[in-house]
C-alpha positions as CSV (number, residue, x, y, z in Angstrom):
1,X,-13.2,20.9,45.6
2,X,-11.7,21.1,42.0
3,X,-14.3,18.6,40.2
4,X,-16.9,20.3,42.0
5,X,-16.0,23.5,40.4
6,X,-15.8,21.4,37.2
7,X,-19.3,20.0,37.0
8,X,-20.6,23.9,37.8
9,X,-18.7,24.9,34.9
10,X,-20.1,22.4,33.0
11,X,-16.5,20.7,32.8
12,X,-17.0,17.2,34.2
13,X,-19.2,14.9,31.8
14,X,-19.3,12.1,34.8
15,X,-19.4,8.4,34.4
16,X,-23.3,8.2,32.5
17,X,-21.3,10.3,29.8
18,X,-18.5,8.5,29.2
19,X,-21.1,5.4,28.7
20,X,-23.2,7.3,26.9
21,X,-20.6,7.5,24.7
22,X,-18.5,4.0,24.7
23,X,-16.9,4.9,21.6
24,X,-14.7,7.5,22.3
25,X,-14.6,5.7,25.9
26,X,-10.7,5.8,27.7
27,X,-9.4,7.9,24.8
28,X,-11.8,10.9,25.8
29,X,-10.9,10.5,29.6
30,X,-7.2,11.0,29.2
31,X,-8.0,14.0,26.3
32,X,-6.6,11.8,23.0
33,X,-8.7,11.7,20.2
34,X,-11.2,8.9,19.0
35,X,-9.7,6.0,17.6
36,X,-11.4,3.8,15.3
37,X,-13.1,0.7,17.6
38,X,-14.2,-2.6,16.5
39,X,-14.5,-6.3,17.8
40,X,-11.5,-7.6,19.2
41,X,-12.4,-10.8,16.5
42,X,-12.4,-8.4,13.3
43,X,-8.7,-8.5,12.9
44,X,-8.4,-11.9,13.4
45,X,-11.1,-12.5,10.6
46,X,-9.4,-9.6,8.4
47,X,-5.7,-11.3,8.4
48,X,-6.9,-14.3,7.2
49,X,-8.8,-12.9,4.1
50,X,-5.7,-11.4,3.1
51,X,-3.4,-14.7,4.1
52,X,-5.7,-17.0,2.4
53,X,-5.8,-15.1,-0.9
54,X,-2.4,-14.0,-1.2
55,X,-1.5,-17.8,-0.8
56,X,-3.0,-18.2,-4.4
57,X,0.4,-16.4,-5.2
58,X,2.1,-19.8,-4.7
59,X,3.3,-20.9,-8.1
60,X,1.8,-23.9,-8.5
61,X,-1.5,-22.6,-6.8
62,X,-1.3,-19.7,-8.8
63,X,-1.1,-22.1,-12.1
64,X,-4.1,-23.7,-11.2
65,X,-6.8,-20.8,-10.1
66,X,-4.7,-17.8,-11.8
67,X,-6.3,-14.7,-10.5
68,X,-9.5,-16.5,-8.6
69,X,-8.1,-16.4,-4.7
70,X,-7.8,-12.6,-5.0
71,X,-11.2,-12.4,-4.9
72,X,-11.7,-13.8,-1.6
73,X,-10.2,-10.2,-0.4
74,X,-14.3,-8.8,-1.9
75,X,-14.8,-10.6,1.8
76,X,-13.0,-6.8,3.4
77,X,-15.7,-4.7,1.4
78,X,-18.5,-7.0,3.0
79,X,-17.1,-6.1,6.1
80,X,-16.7,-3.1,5.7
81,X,-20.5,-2.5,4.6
82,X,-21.6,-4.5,7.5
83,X,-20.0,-1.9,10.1
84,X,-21.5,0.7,8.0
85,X,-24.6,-0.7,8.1
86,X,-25.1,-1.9,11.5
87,X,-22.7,0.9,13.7
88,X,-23.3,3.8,11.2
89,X,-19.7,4.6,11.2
90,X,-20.1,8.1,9.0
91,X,-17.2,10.0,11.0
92,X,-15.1,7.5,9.7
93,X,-15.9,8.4,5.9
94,X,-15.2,12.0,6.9
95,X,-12.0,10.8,7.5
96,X,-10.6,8.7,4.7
97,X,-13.3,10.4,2.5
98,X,-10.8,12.9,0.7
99,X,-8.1,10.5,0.1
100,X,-10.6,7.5,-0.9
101,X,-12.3,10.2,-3.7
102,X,-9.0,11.3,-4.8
103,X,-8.1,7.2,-5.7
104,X,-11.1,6.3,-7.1
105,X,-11.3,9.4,-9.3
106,X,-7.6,8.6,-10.3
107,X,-8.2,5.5,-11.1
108,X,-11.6,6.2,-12.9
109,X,-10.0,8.3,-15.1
110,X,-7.7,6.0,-16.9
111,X,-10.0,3.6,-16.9
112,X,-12.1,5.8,-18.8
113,X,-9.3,7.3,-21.0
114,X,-8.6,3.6,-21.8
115,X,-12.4,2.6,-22.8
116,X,-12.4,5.2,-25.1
117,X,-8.8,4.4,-26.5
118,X,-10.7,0.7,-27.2
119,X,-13.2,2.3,-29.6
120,X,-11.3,4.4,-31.4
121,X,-8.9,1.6,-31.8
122,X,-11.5,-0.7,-33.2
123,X,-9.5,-3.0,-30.2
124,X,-10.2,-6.8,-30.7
125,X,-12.2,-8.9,-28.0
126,X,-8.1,-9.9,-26.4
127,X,-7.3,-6.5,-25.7
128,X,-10.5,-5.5,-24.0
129,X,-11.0,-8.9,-22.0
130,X,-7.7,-8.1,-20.4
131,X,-7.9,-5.0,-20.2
132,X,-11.2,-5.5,-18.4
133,X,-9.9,-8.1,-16.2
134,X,-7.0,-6.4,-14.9
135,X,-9.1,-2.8,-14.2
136,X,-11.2,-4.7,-11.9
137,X,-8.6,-6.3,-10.0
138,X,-6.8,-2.9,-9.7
139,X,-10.4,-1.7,-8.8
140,X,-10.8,-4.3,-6.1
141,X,-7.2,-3.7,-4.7
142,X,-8.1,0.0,-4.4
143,X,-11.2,-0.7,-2.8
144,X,-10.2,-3.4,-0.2
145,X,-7.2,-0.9,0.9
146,X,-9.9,2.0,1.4
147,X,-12.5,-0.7,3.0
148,X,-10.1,-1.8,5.5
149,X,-8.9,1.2,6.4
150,X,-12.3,2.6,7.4
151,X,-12.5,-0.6,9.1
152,X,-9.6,-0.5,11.3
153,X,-8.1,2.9,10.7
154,X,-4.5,3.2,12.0
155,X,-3.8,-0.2,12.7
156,X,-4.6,-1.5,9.4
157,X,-0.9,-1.7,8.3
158,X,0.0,-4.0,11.1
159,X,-3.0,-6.5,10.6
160,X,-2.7,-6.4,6.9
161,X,1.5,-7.0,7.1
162,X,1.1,-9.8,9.9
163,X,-1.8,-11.7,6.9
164,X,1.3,-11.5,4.3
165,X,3.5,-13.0,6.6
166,X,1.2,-15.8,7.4
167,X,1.1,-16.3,3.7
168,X,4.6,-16.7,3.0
169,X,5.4,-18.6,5.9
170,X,2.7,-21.0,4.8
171,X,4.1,-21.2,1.2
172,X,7.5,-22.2,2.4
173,X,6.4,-24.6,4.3
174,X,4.1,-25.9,1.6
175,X,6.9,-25.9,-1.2
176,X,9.7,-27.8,1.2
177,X,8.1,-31.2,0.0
178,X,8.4,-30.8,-3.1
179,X,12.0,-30.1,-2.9
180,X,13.5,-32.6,-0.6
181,X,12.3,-31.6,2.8
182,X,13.2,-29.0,5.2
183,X,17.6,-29.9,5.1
184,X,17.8,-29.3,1.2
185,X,15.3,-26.7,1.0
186,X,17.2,-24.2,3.4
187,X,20.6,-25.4,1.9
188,X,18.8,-24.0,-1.2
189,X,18.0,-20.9,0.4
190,X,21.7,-20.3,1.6
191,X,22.9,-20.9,-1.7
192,X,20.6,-18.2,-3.4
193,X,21.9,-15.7,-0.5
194,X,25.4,-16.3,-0.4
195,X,25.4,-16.8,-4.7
196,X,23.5,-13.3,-4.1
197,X,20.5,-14.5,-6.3
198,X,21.9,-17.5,-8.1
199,X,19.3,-19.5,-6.7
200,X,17.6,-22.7,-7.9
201,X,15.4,-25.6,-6.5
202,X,13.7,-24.5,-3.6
203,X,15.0,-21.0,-3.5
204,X,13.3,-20.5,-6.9
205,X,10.4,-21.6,-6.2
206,X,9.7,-19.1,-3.3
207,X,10.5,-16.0,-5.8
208,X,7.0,-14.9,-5.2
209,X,6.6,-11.7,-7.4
210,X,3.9,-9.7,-6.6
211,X,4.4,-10.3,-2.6
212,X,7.8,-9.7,-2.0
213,X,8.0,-6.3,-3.3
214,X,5.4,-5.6,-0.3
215,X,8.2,-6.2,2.2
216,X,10.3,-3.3,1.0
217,X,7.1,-1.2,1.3
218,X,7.0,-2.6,4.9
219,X,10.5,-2.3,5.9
220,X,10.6,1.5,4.9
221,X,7.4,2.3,7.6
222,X,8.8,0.2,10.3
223,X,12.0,1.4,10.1
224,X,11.7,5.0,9.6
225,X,7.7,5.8,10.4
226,X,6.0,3.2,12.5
227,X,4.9,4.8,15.9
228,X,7.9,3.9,18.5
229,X,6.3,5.9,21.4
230,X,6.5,2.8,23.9
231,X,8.0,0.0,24.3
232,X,5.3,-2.4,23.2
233,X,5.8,0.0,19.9
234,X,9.0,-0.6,19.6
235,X,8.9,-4.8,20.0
236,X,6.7,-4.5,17.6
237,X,8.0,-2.9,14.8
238,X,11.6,-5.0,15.7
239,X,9.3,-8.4,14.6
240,X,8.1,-6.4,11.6
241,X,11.6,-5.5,10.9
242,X,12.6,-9.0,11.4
243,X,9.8,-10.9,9.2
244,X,10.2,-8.8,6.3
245,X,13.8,-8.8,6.5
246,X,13.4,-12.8,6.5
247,X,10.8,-12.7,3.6
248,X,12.5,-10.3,1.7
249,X,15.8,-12.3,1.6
250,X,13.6,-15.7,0.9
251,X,12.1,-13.7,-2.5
252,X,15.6,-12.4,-3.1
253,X,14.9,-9.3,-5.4
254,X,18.1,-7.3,-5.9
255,X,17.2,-4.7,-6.7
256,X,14.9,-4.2,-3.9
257,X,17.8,-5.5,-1.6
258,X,19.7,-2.2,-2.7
259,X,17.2,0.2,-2.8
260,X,15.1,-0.2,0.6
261,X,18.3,0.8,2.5
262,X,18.7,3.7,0.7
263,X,15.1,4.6,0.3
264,X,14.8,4.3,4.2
265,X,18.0,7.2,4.9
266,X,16.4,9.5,2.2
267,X,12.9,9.2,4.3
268,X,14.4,9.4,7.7
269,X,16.9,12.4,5.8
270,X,13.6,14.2,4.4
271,X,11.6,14.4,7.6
272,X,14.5,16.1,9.8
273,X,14.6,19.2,6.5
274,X,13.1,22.4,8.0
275,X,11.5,22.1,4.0
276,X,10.7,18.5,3.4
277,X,7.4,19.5,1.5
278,X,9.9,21.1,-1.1
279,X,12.1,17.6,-1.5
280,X,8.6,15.9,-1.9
281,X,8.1,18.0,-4.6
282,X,11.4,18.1,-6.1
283,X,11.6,14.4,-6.2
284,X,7.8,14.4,-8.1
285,X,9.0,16.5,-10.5
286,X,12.6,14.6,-11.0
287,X,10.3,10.9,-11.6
288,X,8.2,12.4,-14.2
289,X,11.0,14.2,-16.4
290,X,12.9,11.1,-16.1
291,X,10.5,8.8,-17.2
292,X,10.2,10.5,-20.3
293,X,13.9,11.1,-20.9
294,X,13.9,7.1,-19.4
295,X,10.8,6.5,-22.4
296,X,12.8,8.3,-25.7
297,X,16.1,6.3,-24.3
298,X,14.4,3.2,-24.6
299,X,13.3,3.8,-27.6
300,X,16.6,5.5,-29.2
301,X,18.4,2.2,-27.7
302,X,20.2,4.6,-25.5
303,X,19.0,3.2,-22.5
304,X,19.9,-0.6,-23.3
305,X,23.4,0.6,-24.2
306,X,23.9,2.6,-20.9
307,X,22.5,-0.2,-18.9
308,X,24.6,-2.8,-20.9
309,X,28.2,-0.6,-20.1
310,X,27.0,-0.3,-16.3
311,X,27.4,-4.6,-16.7
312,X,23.7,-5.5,-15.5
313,X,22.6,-8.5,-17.7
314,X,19.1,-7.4,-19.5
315,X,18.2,-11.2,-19.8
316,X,16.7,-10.4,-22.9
317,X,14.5,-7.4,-21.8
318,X,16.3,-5.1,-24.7
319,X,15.4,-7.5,-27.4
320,X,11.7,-7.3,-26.2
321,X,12.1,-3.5,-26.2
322,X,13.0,-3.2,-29.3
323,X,10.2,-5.3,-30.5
324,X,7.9,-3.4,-29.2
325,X,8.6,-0.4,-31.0
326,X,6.6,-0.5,-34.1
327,X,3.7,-0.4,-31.9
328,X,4.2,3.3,-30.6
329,X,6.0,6.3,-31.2
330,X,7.4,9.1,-28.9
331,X,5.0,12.0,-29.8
332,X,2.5,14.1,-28.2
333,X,-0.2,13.2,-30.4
334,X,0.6,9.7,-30.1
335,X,-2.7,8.7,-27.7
336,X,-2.3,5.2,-26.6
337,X,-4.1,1.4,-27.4
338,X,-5.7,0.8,-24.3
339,X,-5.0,-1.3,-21.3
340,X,-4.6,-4.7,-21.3
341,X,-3.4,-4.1,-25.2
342,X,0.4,-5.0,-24.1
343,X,-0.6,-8.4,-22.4
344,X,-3.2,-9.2,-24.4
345,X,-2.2,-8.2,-28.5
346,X,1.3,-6.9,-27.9
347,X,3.6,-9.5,-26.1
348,X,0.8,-12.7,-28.1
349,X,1.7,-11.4,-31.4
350,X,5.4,-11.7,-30.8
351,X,4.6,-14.8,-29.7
352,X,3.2,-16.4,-32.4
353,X,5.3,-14.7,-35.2
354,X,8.1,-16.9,-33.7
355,X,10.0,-14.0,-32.1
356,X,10.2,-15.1,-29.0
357,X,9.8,-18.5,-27.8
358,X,6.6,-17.8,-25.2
359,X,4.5,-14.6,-24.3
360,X,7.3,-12.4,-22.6
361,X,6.1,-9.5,-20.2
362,X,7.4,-6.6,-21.3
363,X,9.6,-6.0,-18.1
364,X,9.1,-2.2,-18.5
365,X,5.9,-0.4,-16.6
366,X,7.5,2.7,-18.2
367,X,7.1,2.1,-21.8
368,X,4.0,-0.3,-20.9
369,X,2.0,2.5,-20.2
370,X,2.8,5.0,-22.6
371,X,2.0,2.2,-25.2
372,X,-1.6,1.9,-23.5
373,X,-2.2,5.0,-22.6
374,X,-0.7,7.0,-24.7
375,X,1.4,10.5,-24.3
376,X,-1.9,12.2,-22.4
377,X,-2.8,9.1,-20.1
378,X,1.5,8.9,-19.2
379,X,1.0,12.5,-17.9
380,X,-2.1,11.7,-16.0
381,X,0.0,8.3,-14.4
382,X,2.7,10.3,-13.8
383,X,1.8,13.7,-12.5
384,X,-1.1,12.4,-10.3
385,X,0.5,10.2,-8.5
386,X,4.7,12.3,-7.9
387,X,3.1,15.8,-7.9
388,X,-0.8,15.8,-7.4
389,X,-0.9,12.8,-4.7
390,X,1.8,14.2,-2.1
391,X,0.2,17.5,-2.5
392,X,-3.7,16.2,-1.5
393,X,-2.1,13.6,1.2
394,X,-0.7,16.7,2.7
395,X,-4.0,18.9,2.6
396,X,-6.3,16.1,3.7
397,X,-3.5,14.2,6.4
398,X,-0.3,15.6,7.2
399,X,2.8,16.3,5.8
400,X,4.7,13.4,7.1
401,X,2.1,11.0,5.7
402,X,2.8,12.5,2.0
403,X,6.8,11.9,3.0
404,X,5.9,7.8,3.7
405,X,3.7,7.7,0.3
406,X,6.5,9.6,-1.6
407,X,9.0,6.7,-0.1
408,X,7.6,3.8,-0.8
409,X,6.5,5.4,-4.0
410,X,9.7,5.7,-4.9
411,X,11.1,2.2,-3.8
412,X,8.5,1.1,-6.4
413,X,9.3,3.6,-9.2
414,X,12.9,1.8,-9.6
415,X,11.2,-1.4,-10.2
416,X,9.5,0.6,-12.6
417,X,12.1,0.5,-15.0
418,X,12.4,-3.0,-15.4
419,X,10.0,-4.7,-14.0
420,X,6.1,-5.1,-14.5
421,X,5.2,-4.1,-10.8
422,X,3.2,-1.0,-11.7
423,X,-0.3,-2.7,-12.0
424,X,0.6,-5.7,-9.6
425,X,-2.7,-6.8,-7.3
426,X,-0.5,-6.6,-4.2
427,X,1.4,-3.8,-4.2
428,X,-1.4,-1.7,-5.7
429,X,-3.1,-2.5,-2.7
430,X,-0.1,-1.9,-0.5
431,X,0.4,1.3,-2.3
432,X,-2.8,3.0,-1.2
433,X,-3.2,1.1,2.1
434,X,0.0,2.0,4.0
435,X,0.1,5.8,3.6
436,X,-3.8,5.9,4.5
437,X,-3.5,4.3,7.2
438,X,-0.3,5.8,8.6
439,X,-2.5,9.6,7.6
440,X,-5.6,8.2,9.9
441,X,-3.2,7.3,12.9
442,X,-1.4,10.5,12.7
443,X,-5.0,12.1,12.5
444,X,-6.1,10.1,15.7
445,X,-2.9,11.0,17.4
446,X,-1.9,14.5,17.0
447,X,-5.4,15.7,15.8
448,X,-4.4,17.2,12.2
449,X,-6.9,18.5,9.7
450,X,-9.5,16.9,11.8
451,X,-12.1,17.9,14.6
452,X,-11.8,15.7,17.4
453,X,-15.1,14.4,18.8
454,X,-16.1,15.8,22.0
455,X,-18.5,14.4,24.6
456,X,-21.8,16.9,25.0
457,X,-21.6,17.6,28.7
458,X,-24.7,16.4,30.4
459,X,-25.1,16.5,34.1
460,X,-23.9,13.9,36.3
461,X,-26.9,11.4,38.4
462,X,-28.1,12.4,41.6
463,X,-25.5,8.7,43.1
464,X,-22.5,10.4,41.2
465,X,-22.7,13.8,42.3
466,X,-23.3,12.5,45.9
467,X,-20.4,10.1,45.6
468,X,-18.5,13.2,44.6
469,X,-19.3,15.4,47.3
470,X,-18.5,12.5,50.4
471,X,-14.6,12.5,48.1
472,X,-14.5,15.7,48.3
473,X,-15.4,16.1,52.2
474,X,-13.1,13.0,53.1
475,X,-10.3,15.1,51.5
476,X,-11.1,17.9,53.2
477,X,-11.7,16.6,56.4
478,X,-7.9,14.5,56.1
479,X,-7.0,17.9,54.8
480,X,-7.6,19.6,58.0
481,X,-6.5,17.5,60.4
């Protein structure tokens, strides 16, 4: 007579309860905690948002509408508002709240460091039109990570890697005409992998910068922190593997191609430490003071010579370096132009003075950002996201979710160096969307820093207690004979 016993300790909740409250539903009858629910068409609609706008990343479409299809991702925070609206889904803010604050206050403050920088400045109508431009896609990217999330909690990463996928594939298949067909366009591709990057053609073409950079991200959770519990995890994460591996390869950065490898050991390395929190924070600390030996270098020359007697071929970037340095000085009162001022002034100056033949990027996030923000923004970029970031993604999630922001944090930070990846749409997005998501699984599964919702016992109907007692009594009665 065990549930009996139950329902007079007020232990059994019945089956009125468990409809009473369909949203915790299955999860609360085998004791797991509540997982975020919605309908089974969401993540359909959700992974085409993100494929159809990250197509605009094509080349040629990208030439034609610029930045325009990124804002078809605004369709997430409609959704988003729409299950606030109609389900009243506040748990759900309690949940991401800390994390979504500690973004948007990041980001708020450079913003606003950077509107002040614009008046002091006097900064002409360039500067500040890009500048505003490229704050309010970095605000939308923030935003659409954060939106989905509270949308689809834990299983955000998967829906929003399978709408990249889709994109890519599509703009393969949408470049192959103009290059010959489907025969010349992969004899393109296995020239680019066996030359290891000396691509052209085809292979060239699909050297998509902003989305490939997201498959490292990807790469480093499936291998190293994607659940792999059962075996329907497992398949999963081995087509994850697979389809970033293939995408990867087809947008052929080599530098990624190095580091995810050895990004991957040093996560999977870090979370078997008795001490990983104190890694975390080494590695913070070893990012910032290297950036600003890594900023003084570049502008010494030092760097460009060290780089140069390793052998890796600059392709110009040093020249453009060295340009840019009568607009800044290493100093800490030196307090920055303002974003967008690089883009915008900066590289269109050197432009048309003749001393460069078009409007370079600066291929350096590093010195891009002390130039814009100055010697106090560069310690605001820096230490809030390598030392303040891993410490609040540990208070408000868990530990291991502030070891897979640290990773792919770090994958980033190399391209850092060279490349202009820092303020990308794409991987902003990815940035802040991965490790939340990964923190509101490992909330859901293991119940850290959060109170799971219980059912308020109620008693059972007068049909399910009597259905209960004849149980009972047939047991007993097959008991005794």
């Amino acid at each position: 007579m065990k549930d009996v016993s139950k329902i007079l300790k007020k232990q059994y909740y019945g089956n009125r309860s468990l409809r009473a409250n369909s949203r915790v539903g299955k999860r609360l009858a085998t004791g797991g905690a509540v997982l975020f629910s919605y309908p089974r068409w969401l993540p359909a609609l959700f992974i085409a948002i993100i494929a159809v706008s990250c197509m605009g990343e094509d080349k040629v479409l990208n030439q034609q509408f610029r930045g325009l299809p990124k804002a078809i991702t605004l369709g997430v925070l409609v959704m988003a508002f729409l299950v606030l609206i109609l389900r009243g889904e506040l748990k759900r803010l309690r949940v991401i709240g800390g994390v979504s604050l500690m973004y948007i206050l990041y980001w708020s403050a450079l913003s606003l460091w950077s509107a002040i920088l614009w008046v002091i400045n006097f900064s002409g109508n360039d500067a500040i039109s890009r500048g505003i431009e490229k704050m309010l896609f970095q605000t939308i990217a923030v935003l659409v990570a954060i939106a989905a999330v509270y949308v689809f909690g834990g299983k955000t990463i998967d829906y929003f890697a399978v709408g990249i996928y889709i994109a890519n594939g599509m703009i393969c298949l949408i470049e192959m005409p103009n290059y010959g067909g489907p025969a010349a366009s992969l004899e393109s591709l296995f020239n680019l992998i066996i030359s290891f990057g000396e691509g052209s053609g085809y292979a060239l073409a699909l050297e998509i910068h902003e989305v490939t950079f997201l498959f490292g991200m990807f790469l480093i959770y499936y291998l190293v922190f994607a659940p792999r519990e059962t075996e329907k995890d497992k398949r999963r994460n081995r087509l994850h593997i697979i389809f970033s591996i293939i995408f990867l390869f087809t947008g052929f950065k080599r530098a990624l191609i190095f580091c995810v490898p050895l990004v991957a050991f040093a996560a999977w390395f870090i979370r078997r430490r008795k001490k990983p929190f104190t890694f975390l924070m080494l590695i913070g600390i070893f990012w910032v003071v290297f950036f600003a030996i890594y900023l003084y270098a570049v502008y010494t020359g030092a760097a460009k010579r060290i780089i140069k007697d390793i052998g890796i071929d600059m392709m110009g970037r040093d020249y453009i370096w060295d340009l840019a340095k009568r607009y800044y000085t290493v100093s800490p009162l030196y307090m920055g132009q303002g974003f967008g001022t690089v883009d915008g002034v900066i590289v269109a100056q050197m432009f048309e003075q003749g001393l460069v033949n078009k409007a370079y990027p600066l291929h350096n996030d590093i010195l891009k950002v002390y130039i814009e923000f100055g010697f106090p923004g560069f310690l605001v970029w820096t230490g809030a996201q390598y030392i303040l970031f891993p410490i609040l993604f540990k208070k408000f999630f868990d530990l291991d979710t502030a070891v897979l922001y640290m990773s792919i944090l770090t994958l980033m930070s190399t391209t850092y160096l060279t490349d202009n990846t820092a303020f990308y749409f794409w991987c902003m997005m990815a940035l802040r969307l991965i490790p939340l998501s990964y923190g509101v699984y490992r909330k859901n599964k293991f119940g850290v820093a959060i109170k799971e919702e219980k059912a308020k016992w109620s008693p059972p109907s007068q049909t399910d207690f009597q259905q209960l007692v004849r149980e009972q009594m047939a047991k007993a009665k097959e008991g005794s004979t």
